[in-house]
N, C-alpha and C positions, 0 to 999 in steps of 0.2 A: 504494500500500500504506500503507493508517495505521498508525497506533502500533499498535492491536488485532491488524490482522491481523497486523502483523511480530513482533507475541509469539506469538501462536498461530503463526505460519510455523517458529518455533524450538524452541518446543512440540512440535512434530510431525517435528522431525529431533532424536530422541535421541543427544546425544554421542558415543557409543562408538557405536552406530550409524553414524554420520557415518566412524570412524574406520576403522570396517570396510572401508568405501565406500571410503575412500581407499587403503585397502594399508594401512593401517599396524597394528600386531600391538600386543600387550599383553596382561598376566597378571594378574586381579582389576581396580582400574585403574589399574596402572601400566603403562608402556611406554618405549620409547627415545623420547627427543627426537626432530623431524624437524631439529630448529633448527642443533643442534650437537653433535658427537663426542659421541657419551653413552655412555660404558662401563657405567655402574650405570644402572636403568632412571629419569628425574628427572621423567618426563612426567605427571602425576595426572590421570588424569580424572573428574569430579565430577558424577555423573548428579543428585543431588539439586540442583544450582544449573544441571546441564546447559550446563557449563563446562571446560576444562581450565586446567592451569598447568603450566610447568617451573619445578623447583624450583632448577633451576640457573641459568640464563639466564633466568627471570624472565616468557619469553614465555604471554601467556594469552590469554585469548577465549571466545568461542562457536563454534559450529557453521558460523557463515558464516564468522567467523575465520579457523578451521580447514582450510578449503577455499582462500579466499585462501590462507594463506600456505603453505598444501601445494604448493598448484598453480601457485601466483604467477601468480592473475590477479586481477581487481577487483571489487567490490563485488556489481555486477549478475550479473556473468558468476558468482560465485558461488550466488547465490541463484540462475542458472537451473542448474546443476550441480546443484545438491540438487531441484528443479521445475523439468523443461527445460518447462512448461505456461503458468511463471512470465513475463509481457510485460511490460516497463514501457513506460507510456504517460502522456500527459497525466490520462487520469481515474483514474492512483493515483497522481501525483503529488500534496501536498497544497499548499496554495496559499502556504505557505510556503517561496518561491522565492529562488537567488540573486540575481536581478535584484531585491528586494524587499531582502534581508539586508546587501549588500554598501551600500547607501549609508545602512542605519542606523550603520554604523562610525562614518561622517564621515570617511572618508579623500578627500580632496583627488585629484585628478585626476595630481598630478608626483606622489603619494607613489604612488599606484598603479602608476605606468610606473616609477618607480625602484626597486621591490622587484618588478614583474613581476605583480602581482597580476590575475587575470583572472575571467572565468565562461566556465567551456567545459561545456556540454552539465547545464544546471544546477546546475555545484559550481563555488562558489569554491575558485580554483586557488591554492597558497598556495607557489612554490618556498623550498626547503631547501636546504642543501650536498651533500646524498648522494640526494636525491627530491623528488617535489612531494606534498606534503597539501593535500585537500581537505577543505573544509567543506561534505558533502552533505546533502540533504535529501527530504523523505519518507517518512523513517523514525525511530527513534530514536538509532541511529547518528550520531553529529554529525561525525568525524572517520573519515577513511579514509587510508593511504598510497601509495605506488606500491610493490609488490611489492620487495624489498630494500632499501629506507628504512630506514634507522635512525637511531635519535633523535642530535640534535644539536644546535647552538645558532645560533639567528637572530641575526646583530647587524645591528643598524640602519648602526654606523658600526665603524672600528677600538679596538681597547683605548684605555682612557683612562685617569688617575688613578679617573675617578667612574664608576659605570656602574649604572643600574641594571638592576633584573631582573624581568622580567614573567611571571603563570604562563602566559598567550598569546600566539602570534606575535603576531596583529592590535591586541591590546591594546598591546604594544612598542613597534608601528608606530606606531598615534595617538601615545603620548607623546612620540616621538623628533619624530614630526610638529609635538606642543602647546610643547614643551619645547626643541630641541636635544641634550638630552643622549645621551649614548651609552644605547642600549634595547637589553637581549637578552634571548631568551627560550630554554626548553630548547622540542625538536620534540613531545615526547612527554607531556606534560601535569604536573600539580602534585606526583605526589610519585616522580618517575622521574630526580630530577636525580643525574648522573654522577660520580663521584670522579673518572675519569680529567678532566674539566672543572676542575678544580681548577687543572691548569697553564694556562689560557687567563687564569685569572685572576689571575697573580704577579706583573705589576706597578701591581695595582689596591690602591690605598688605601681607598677607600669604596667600600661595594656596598649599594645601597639598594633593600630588597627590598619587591615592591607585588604580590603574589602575590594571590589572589581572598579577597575578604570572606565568606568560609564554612568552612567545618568541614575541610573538602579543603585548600585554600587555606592556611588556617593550620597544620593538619599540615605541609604542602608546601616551607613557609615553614620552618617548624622544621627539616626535613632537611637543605634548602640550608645555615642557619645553624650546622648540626654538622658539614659538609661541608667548606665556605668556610673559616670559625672565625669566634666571635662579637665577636674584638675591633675587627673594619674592619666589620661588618654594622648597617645600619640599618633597622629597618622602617617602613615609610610607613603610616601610619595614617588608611585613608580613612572618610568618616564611616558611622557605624553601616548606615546603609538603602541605601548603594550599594556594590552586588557587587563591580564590578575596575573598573580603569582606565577605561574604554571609557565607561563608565556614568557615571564623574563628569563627563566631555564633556558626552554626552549629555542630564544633568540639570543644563547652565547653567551647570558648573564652568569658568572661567577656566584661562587658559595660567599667570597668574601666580599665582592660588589655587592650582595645582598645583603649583607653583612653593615657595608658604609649606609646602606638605605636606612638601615634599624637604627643607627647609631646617629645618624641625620634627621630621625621623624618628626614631623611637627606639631608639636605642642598643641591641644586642643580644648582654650586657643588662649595664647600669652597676649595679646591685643584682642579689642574689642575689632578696632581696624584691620585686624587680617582679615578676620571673622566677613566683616561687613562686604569686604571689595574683593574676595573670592569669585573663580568664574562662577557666574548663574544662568541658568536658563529659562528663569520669571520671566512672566509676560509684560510686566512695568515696575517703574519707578516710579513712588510721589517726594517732593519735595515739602517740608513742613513750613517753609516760610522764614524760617531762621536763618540766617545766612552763615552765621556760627558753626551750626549744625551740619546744615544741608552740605558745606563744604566738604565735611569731614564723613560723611555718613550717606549713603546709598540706601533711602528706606525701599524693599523689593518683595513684591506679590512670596504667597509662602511663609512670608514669616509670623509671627507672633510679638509683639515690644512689649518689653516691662517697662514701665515708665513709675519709678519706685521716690518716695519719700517719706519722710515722717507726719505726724497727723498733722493738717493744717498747713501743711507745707507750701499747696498752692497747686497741687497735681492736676486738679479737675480745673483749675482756672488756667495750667500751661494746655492739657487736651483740649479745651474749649477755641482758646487759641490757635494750636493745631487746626479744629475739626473748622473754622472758619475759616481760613487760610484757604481751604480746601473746597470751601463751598462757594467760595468768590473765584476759583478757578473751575467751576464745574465739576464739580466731581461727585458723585453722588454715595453718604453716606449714613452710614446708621449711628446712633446715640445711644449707650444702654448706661441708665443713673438709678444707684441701689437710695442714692441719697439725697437729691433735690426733688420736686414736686416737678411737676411738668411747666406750671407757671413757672416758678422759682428757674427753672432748666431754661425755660424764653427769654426769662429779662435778662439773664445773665449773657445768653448769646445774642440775643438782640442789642444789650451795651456792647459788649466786644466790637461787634460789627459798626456799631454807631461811634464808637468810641468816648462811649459816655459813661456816668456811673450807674449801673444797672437800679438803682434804685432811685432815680429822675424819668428811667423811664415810661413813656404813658401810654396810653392804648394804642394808640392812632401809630405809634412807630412799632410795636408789636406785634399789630395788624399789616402792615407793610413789611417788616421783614420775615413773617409766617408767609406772605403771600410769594414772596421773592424765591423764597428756598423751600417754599412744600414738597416741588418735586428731588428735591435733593438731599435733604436732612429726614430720615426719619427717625423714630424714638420710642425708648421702650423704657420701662421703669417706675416710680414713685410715682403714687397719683393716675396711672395710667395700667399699671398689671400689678398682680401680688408679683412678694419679691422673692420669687422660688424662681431658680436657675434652670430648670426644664422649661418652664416657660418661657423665660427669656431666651433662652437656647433655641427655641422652637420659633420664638419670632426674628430670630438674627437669623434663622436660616431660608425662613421667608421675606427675609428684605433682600439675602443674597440672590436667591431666586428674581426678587426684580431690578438685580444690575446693579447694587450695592457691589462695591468692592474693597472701603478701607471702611471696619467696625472700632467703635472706644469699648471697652466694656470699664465703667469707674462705676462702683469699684470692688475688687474678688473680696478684699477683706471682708466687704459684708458677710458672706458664708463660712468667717472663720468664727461661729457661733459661742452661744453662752459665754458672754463675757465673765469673768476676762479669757481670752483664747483657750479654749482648751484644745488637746491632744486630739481630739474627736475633730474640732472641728476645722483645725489644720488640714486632717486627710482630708476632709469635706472638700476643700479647698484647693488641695492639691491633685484632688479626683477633678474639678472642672478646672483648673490648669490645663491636665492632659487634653481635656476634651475643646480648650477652644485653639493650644498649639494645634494638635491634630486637625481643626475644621481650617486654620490657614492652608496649612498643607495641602489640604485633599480640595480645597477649591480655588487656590492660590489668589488667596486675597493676601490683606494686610489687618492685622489686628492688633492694637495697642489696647495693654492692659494696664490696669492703676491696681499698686499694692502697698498698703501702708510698708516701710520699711523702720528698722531701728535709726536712734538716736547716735552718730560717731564723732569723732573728732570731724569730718570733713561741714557738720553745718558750721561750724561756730566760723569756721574759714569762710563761710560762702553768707552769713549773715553780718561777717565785717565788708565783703565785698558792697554787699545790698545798702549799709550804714554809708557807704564813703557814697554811693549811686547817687544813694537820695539826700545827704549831704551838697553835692554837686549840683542838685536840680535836675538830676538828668531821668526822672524816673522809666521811663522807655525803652534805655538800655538795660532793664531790672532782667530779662528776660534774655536776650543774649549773652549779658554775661554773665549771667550765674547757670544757666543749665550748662551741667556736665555730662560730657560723654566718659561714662566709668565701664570698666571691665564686669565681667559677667558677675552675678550678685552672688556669695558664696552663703552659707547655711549663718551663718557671724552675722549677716547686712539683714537677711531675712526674719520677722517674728514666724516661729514653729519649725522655723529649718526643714527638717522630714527631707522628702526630694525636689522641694521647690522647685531651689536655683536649680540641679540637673534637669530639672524639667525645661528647662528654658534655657539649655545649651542652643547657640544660634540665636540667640535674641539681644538685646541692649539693655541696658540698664539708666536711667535718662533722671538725674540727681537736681531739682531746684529747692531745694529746701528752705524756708525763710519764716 
């Protein structure tokens, strides 16, 4: 079976089809997980990509997918389920064979016998801790499991201080082979790596991450690093034209040129500015109007900001600023306020914009600038919805849906409940963290978040700046020159620590405190 027919073979078993086929029920297309307990229906299926997903447990696929992991059986045995007419034979297998694959690795003969590595019945056989993956071929398909496999982690050797991290078993295995060093890999590919994995790795000091030279890869990378935490991670930086690991072998690379790569990694990330003016493949850039800033900083679709200070500092009145800047250049955005009234939220943007003191002003300019920017600001919050985060969650995703692209959320602190903070509601907290980094991502907007931060030496520096400002008469420049561009915020800058700042590896940290 080529690539051709195996798309047309999938083409021709429509999803919910398939699902019919299986027993399994659903309404419009949602339905109950097969995977796990699923009291709310989590299971999407998606006839236009002719795909499913659980929204809960993550599991997805196609239509052979679907079958495997209903049935728990294997690849073949699947595809003759759906066409019991279906033979495989040598003339659809393509010549693209294990016996062919497995010795472009370069794996050595004792590396193979000590991780077990085999070819049974044309797949390399690849064992795991909970199954074996296969690297099969013939079709587009590259990776298969054993029916109840679940992802997990290869190590070449035991925890080390140093360890690094491959986004491939086999790739793992070369470097542990080129190198010595401890090699691990997650089972499930580049951007699936596990929070509960986080304890495997507590008493590692360096983690040196060599994930694939592509767009997956570097995503993949990114995760792990917000996962782990950026201040023990290094990335390995292999040269431009060669994919992963495997590949540098293969094109000539030395045991000890890999070696220099290890020993050269980059810091993940010793500047905020590296961070920031890395290659990207966002769809845009906004400028905040700052000229301070904007110089130094590239705000880009995908991310997430922390825009962190102390209570009163002045956060929601620097975002407002922001979020106006933005709407005198067009751009159409959402407001989410845990702490003003929906009035109180107008006069304050409506002075910005006027530049007057929000409490002179009167209806009639209220009413004009509501009228200017309706189709551009919208707003969710105090006075307008209860203040539970699935709601609001649920209305930022229907403002994105209408062509919103840069959201405020001021401010998360509210959900670190029963004052004063507790432990509880830290995670609270740091559970919609994940969830609004992860909604930039996956719709590659821009989302700037307000999070009360501690008290440090750096206000009392930035409240003498603000004294001599407004000493001078100059109160205007109050605003460029006291927001600081600081390094990533560490568990010390944070109230409740937990995995915060790891969570917002890749983001800014944006200091006016006064």
């Amino acid at each position: 079976m080529n690539k051709l027919d195996f798309e047309s073979f999938k083409a021709s078993h429509p999803i919910k089809e398939v699902a019919l086929q299986l027993g399994l029920s659903f309404r419009g297309n949602c339905g109950h997980c097969f995977k796990h307990e699923d009291k709310h229906p989590s299971l999407v299926y998606m006839p236009d990509y002719n795909r499913f997903e659980c929204k809960a447990c993550s599991v997805k696929g196609d239509a052979i997918d679907l079958v495997r992991m209903v049935k728990g059986i294997g690849f073949q045995e699947a595809i003759q389920f759906l066409d019991p007419s279906m033979v495989f034979t040598s003339e659809n297998i393509t010549h693209d064979t294990a016996q062919n694959y497995l010795p472009s690795r370069l794996l050595s003969p004792e590396i193979l016998h000590k991780f077990n590595i085999r070819i049974e019945n044309n797949r390399v056989v690849i064992p795991t801790p909970t199954g074996n993956k296969y690297r099969i071929f013939g079709c587009d398909a590259k990776f298969i499991q054993d029916p109840g496999t679940t992802a997990s982690i290869i190590k070449t050797s035991l925890p080390n201080k140093e360890i690094i991290l491959c986004e491939g078993e086999l790739d793992a295995i070369k470097v542990y082979q080129e190198t010595g060093y401890s090699v691990w890999s997650g089972t499930a590919g580049a951007k699936t790596f596990k929070r509960e994995w986080v304890k495997e790795f507590e008493n590692t000091e360096k983690i040196y991450i060599c994930y694939d030279n592509d767009v997956t890869g570097r995503k993949g990378a990114e995760e792990v690093i917000s996962i782990l935490g950026s201040e023990r991670c290094f990335k390995i930086i292999l040269p431009s034209h060669i994919k992963d690991a495997t590949e540098f072998f293969q094109m000539g690379g030395t045991a000890e040129e890999f070696k220099n790569l290890i020993q050269t990694a980059k810091p993940c990330k010793s500047s905020i500015l590296d961070l920031i003016n890395e290659t990207s493949s966002t769809a845009f850039q906004i400028p905040l109007g700052f000229k301070l800033i904007d110089e130094k900083v590239k705000f880009e679709a995908g991310n997430a900001y922390l825009i962190g200070g102390c209570e009163k500092s002045g956060k929601s009145a620097f975002c407002m600023n922001i979020a106006n800047n933005l709407l005198i250049n067009k751009y159409k955005i959402s407001y989410v306020n845990t702490e003003f009234t929906q009035i109180d939220f107008l006069n304050r943007m409506t002075g910005i914009n006027k530049d007057i003191p929000y409490s002179l002003i009167d209806l009639n300019q209220k009413k004009e600038y509501a009228s200017e920017f309706r189709d551009y600001l919208l707003y969710s919050g105090v006075g307008q919805d209860e203040i539970e985060f699935e709601l609001l969650f649920e209305n930022i995703k229907r403002h994105i849906k209408s062509g919103v692209k840069v959201i405020f959320f001021d401010n998360v602190t509210t959900f670190a409940n029963n004052p004063p903070p507790s432990i509880e509601g830290w995670k609270e907290q740091s559970r919609i963290m994940d969830q609004l980094n992860k909604l930039a991502k996956e719709k590659n907007i821009i989302i700037f978040v307000v999070l009360h931060t501690k008290n440090i030496p750096i206000d009392s520096q930035i409240m003498s700046k603000i004294k001599n400002i407004i000493a001078s008469n100059n109160p205007s420049k109050i605003f460029d020159d006291t927001i600081t561009v600081m390094g990533k915020p560490t568990n010390a800058d944070l109230y409740g620590g937990l995995r915060i700042a790891s969570q917002f590896s890749g983001t800014i940290l944006i200091w006016r405190p006064f």
